[in-house]
C-alpha positions as CSV (number, residue, x, y, z in Angstrom):
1,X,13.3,2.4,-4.3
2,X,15.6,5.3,-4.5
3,X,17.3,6.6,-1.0
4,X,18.0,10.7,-1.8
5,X,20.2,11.0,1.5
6,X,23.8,9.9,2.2
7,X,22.9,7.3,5.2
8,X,22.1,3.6,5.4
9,X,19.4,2.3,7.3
10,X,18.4,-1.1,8.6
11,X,14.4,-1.5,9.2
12,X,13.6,-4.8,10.7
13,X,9.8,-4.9,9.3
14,X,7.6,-2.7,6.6
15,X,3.9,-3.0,6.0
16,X,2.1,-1.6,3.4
17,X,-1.9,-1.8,2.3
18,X,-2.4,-3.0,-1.3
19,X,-5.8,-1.3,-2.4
20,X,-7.7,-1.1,-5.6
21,X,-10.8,1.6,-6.0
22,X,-10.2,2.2,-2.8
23,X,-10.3,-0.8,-1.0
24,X,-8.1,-2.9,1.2
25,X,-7.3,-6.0,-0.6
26,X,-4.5,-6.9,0.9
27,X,-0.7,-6.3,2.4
28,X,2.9,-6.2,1.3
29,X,5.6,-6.5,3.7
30,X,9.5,-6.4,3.8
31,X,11.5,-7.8,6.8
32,X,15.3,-6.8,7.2
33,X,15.3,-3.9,4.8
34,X,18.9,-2.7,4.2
35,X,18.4,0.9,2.3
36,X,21.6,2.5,1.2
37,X,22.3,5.4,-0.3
38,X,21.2,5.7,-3.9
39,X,18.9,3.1,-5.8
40,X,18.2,0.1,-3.6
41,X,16.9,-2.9,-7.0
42,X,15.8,-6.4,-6.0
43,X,14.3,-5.7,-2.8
44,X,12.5,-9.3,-1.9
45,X,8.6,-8.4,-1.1
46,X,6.0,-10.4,0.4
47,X,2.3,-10.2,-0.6
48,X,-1.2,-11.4,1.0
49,X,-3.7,-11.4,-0.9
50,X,-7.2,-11.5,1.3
51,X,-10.0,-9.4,0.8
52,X,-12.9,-11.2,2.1
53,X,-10.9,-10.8,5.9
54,X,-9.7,-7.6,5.3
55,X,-12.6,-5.5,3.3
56,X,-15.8,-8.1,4.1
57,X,-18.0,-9.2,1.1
58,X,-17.4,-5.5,-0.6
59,X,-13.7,-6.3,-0.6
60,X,-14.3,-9.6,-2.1
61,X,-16.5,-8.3,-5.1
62,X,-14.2,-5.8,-5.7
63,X,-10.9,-8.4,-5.6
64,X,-13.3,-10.7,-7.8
65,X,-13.9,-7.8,-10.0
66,X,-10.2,-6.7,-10.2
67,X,-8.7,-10.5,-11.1
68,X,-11.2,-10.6,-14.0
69,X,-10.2,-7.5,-15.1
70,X,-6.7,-8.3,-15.4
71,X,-7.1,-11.7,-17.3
72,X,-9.0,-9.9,-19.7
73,X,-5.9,-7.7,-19.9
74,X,-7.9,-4.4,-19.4
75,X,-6.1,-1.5,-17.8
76,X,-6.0,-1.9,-13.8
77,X,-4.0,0.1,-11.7
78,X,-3.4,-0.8,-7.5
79,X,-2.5,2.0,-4.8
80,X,0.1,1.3,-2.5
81,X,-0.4,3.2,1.0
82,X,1.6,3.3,4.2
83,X,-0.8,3.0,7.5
84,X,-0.4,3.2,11.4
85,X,1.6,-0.5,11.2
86,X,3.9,0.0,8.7
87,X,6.8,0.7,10.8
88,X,5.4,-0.3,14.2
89,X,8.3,1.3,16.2
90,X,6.7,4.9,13.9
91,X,3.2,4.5,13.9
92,X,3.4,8.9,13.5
93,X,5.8,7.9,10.7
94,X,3.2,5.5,9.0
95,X,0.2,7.8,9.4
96,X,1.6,11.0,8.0
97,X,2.9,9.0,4.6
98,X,-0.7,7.9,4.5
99,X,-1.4,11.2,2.9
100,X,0.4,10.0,0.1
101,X,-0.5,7.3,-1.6
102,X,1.2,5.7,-5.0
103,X,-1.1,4.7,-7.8
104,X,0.4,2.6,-10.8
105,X,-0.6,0.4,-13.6
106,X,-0.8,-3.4,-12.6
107,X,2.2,-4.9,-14.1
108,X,1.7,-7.4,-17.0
109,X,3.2,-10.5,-15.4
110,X,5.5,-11.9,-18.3
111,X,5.0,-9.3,-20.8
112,X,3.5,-6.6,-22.2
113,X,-0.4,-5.5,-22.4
114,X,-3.1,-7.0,-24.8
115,X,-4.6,-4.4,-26.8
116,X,-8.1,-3.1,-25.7
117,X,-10.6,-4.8,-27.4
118,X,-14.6,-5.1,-28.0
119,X,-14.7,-8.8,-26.9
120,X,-16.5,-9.8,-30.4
121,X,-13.6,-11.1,-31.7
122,X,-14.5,-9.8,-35.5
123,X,-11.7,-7.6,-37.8
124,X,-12.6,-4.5,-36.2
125,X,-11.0,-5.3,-33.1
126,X,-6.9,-3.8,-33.1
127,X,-4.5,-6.3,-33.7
128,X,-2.7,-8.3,-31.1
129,X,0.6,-7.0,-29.3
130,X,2.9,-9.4,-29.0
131,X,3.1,-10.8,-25.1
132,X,1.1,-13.5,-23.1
133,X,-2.8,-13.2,-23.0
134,X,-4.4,-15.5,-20.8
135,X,-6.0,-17.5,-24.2
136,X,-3.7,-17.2,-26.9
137,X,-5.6,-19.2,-29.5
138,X,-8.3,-22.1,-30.4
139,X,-8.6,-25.0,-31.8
140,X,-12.3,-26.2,-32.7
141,X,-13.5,-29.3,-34.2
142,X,-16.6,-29.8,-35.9
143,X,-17.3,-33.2,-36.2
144,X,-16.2,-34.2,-32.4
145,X,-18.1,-30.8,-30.7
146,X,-15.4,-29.9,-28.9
147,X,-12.7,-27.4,-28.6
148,X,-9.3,-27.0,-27.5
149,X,-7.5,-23.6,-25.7
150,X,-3.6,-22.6,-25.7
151,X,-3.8,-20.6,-22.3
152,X,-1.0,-18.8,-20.8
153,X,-0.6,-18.4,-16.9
154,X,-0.2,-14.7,-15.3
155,X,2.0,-16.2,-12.9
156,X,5.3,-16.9,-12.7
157,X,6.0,-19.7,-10.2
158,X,2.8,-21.4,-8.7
159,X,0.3,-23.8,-10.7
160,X,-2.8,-22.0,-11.1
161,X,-6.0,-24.5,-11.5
162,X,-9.3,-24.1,-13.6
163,X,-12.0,-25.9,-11.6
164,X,-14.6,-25.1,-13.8
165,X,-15.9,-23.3,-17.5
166,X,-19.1,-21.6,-18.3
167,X,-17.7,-20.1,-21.9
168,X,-19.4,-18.7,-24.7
169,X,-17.3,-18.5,-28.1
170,X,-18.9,-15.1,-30.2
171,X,-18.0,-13.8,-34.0
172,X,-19.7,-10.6,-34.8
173,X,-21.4,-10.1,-31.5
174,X,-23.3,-13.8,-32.2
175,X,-22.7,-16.7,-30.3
176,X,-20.9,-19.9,-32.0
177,X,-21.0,-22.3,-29.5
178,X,-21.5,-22.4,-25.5
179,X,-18.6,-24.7,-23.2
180,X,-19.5,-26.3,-20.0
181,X,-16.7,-28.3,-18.2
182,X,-16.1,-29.2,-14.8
183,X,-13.6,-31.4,-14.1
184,X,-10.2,-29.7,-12.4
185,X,-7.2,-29.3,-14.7
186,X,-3.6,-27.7,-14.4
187,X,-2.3,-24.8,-16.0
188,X,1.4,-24.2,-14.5
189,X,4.1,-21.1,-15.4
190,X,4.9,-21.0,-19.0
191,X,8.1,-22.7,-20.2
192,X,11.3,-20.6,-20.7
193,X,10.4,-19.9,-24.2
194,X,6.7,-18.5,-23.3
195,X,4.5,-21.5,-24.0
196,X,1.8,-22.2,-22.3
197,X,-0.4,-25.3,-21.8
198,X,-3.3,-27.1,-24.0
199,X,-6.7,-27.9,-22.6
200,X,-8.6,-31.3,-22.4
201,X,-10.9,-31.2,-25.3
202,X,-13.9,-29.2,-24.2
203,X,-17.3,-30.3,-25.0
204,X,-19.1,-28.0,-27.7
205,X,-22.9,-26.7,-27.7
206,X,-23.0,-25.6,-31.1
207,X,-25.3,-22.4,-32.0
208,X,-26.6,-24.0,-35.0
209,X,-28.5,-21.8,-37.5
210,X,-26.7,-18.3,-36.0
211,X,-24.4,-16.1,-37.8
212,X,-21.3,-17.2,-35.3
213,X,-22.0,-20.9,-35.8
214,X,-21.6,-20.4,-39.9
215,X,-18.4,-18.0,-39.7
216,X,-17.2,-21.5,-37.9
217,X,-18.0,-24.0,-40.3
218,X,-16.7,-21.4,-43.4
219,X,-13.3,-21.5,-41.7
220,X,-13.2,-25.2,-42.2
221,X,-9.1,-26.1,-42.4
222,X,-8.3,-22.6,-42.2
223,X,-8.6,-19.9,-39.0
224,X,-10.4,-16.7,-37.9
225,X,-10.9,-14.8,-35.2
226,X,-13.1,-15.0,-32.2
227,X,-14.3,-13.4,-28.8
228,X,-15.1,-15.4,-25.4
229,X,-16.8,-14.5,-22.3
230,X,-16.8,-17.1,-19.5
231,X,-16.9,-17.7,-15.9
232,X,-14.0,-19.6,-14.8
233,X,-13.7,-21.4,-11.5
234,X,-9.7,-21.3,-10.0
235,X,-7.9,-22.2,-7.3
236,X,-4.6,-21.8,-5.8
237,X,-3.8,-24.2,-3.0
238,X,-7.1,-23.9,-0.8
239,X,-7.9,-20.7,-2.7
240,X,-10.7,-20.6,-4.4
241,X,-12.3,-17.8,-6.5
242,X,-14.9,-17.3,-9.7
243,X,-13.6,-14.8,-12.2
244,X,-15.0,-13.8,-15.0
245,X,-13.3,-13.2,-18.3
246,X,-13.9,-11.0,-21.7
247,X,-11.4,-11.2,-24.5
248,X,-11.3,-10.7,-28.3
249,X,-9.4,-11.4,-31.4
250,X,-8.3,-14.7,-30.5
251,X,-7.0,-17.1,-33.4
252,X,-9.1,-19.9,-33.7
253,X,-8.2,-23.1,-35.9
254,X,-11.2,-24.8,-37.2
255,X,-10.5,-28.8,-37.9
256,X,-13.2,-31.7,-39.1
């Protein structure tokens, strides 16, 4: 944050709402804010994230609805506005800056955007950036039914578990091959050179007979590209959510 005057200023607590189409999802808050003159960088800033308490079962689906989004690496933004609490010694203060809220796009955590995409998977979707997506690539095998993921976490210090997949794999719109799994695995930060984890093998229902299903099998010991849509159970800690996630062009090895 940028101070434009020639005084310092000590503010022993700041509170500000975290919204996203226009609802409270949750807070951020700074305690023992020094602001000097000039551009203040590497301001320490605590976030809750709640919105079943603060916004009800609207807030929720809307919190649900904004994490899927942002796996999938669509374009989110979030609002940051000050409210009656934010400096609780200036509730006028707080109230008045309310008028003005700051909108921004979400932040990639860890690198840049993926590119928009269809969620097909086939060549017309634009090729990758480079950066993190939360899959980065496949690896199926035929003979065995099952398949294998290379995913990268959004986050940069806490383990982040999958609980539970209900994925479809799609070429050209037609479904390959449907994933159920439910037992709990890890997927922690990536490593200082942006790797990611590998999945237990994942049991494969292959769509035998459909357009997606032949697409696999022609790519024996080579690679194409694919699309996914699941619903993916996570938790943090004791939080627990279901997302959903779209995504396309992702590299899939296909093995015997």
């Amino acid at each position: 944050m940028t101070n434009p005057t020639n005084y310092s200023a000590t503010v022993p607590y700041v509170d500000i709402n975290i919204l996203a189409n226009n609802t409270l999802l949750g807070h951020a808050t700074v305690k023992d804010l020094y602001v000097g003159p000039g551009n203040n960088t590497n301001i320490p800033v605590t976030a809750h994230w709640d919105p079943l308490t603060l916004g009800g079962k609207p807030g929720a689906a809307v919190g649900r609805e904004f994490l899927s989004q942002y796996i999938s690496g669509w374009n989110t933004t979030l609002t940051l506005q000050t409210h009656n609490g934010t400096i609780p010694a200036l509730p006028a203060l707080g109230n008045a800056l309310s008028k003005f809220p700051v909108t921004f796009a979400t932040p990639r955590l860890g690198g840049s955007d993926p590119p928009p995409s269809d969620g097909d998977g086939d060549d017309d979707d634009p090729p990758k950036k480079a950066g993190p997506h939360f899959i980065e690539d496949a690896t199926f095998h035929l003979i065995g039914s099952s398949a294998t993921f290379t995913l990268l976490s959004p986050l940069r210090t806490s383990t982040l578990y999958v609980t539970s997949i209900n994925a479809t794999a799609i070429y050209k719109h037609q479904p390959a091959g449907k994933m159920l799994y439910d037992v709990p695995f890890a997927v922690p930060p990536v490593d200082e050179w942006g790797n990611g984890i590998v999945t237990p093998r994942l049991p494969v229902d292959w769509s035998f007979g459909s357009v997606g299903y032949d697409a696999v099998k022609r790519a024996l010991g080579g690679s194409l590209k694919l699309g996914a849509e699941a619903v993916v159970g996570v938790s943090i800690g004791r939080w627990k959510q279901e997302i959903w996630f779209v995504g396309g062009g992702i590299g899939a090895r296909v093995r015997l």
